[in-house]
N, C-alpha and C positions, 0 to 999 in steps of 0.2 A: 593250557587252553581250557581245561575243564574247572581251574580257579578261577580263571576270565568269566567262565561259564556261572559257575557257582553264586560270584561275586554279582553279576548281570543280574539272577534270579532274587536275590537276597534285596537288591534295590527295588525288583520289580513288586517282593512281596510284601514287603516295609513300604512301598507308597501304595500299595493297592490296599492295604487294612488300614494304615494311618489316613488315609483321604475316604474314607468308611466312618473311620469311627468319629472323624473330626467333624463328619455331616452331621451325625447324631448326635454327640456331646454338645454341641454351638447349640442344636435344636431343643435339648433337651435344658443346655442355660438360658437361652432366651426364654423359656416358656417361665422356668423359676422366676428371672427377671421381670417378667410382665406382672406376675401375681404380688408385684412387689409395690403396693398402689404408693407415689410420691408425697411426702408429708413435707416438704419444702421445696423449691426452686419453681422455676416457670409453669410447670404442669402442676402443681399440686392444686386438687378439683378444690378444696377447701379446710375450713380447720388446719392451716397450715403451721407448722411449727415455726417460731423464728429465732433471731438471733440471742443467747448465745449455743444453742439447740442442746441444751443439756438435759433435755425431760425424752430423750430416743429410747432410753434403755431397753425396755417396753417393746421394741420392735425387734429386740434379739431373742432369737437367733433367725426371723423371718427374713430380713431384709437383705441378711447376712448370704443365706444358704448357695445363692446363686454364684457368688463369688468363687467360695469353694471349688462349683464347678466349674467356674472362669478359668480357676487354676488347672487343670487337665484339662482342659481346652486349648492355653496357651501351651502347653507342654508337646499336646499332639499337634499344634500348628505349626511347630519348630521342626519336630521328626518331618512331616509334614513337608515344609519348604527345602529341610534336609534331601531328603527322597529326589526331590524334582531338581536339587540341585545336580545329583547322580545320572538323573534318568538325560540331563540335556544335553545337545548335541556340544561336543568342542566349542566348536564356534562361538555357542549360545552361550557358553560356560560363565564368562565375563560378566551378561547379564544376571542367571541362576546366583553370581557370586556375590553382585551388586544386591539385589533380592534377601539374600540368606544376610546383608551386612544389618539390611534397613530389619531382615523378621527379627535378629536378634536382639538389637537395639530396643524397638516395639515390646519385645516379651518381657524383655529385663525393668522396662520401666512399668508395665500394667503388672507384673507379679508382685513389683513392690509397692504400689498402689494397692494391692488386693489385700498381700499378706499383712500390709500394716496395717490396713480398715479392720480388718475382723480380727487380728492381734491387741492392739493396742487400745481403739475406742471404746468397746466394752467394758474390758477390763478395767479401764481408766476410770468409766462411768462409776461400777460398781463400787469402786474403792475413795471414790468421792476426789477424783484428781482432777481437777477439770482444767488446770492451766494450759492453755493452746489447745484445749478439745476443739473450739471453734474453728480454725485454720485446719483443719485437719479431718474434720469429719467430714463423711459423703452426702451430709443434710445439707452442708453450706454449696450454693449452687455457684459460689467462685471462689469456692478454696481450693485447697494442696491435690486432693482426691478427683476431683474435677479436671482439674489441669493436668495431672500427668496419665490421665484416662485420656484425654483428647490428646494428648501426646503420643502418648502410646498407639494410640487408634490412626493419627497422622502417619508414623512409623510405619502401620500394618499399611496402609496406602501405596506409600512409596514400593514398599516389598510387593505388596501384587503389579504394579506397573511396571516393574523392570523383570518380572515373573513370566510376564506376559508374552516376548519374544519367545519363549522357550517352547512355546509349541507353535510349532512353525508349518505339521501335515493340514491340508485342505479341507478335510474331513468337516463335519459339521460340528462335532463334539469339538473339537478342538479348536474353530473356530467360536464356538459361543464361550470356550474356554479364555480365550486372548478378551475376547468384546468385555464378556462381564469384569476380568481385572480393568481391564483400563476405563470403563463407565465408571467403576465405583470410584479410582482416582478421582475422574473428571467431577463426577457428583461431589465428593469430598470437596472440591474446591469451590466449586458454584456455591455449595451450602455455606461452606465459611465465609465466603464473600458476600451476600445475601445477608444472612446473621449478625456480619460485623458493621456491614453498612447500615441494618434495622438499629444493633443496640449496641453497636461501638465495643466499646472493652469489656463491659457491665451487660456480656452477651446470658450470662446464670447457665444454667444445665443446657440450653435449647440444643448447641453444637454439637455437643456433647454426643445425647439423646440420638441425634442424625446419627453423626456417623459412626457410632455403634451399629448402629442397625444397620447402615449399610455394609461397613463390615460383615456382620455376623451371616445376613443375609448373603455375602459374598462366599462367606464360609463354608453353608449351608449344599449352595447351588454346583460351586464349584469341585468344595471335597465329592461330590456323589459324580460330578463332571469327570474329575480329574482321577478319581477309582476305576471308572469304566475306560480311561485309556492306559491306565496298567495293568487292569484285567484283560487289556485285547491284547497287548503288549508281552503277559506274561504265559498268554493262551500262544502269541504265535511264536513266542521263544522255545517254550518247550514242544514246540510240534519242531520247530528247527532241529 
């Protein structure tokens, strides 16, 4: 009983700091991200770089930086998803399970999106490689980096909607907790739908752009959400 116990408290305190810190770190890349002004794709204000974008070098390690912290952000979104897959009821398990299949998929592909951008393009730059820099770098607003960032980011989608059942008390927190995952699905889709019907295949960053942000912003609202019902969770466990 007091390993049941133990075990109970361990879930509650691994999703009560991982949904803490994951509010923080998403907040703290997005703001990297913004100071990050576009030198190609649909938003760039001007002086835009173009094709075959080999003169970027210059913007390392600025443009780069946020990345890095992408990377501990997806790290802590997985403990994260992990947590809540513990914290749900039986019942709910199947969805938490569905959830934890689509976070893991998501992470696996924006990590190696990440790790390969700030591995490979620099270095490449420097040393004068430039074959397939074009396909591959995050200047090009429909290449490789592009594509499996809005992949990855479709993945995080799906994982907050089937996330969503898992809190099922009436409460207000937990109700804005269900609303926001599944608005940001529905948003996701609207926007893709909207952007593909503007500009077809040859949509460049714009999609992208979205639904990052509504991700992140999901991230943001819900880790600080989803803390505060393991911190009542693990306030009235151990009064139990």
């Amino acid at each position: 009983m007091k390993t049941e116990n133990d075990s109970k408290l361990n879930v509650l305190k691994i999703g009560f700091y991982s949904s803490l810190f994951l509010a923080v770190i998403t907040l703290v890349t997005f703001g990297f991200a913004m100071t990050s002004i576009p030198i190609a794709g649909a938003f760039c204000p001007g002086n835009c770089i173009e094709y075959p974008y080999l003169n970027t070098l210059s913007q390392f390690p600025g443009d780069y930086l946020w990345m890095f912290l992408a990377i501990i952000q997806i790290l802590t979104y997985i403990i994260f998803m992990v947590s809540i897959h513990f914290y749900a009821l039986n019942k709910n398990k199947i969805f938490s399970h569905i959830s934890l299949t689509f976070a893991i998929i998501s992470s696996s592909v924006l990590l190696l999106a990440y790790f390969i951008q700030f591995s490979v393009i620099p270095a490449s730059l420097m040393n004068d490689e430039t074959e397939g820099i074009a396909l591959l770098t995050q200047y090009n607003p429909h290449g490789i980096f592009i594509a499996l960032e809005e992949l990855g980011c479709i993945m995080m989608t799906f994982s907050f909607l089937f996330i969503a059942p898992v809190f099922v008390n009436t409460n207000r927190v937990e109700k804005a907790i269900r609303w926001i995952f599944i608005i940001a699905f529905v948003l996701t889709f609207i926007s893709f739908v909207v952007v593909s019907i503007n500009h077809g295949i040859v949509r460049k960053d714009r999609f992208e752009v979205v639904i990052i942000s509504i991700n992140w912003l999901v991230l943001i609202s819900n880790g600080i959400l989803v803390s505060i019902v393991f911190k009542r969770a693990l306030k009235n466990n151990i009064i139990d």
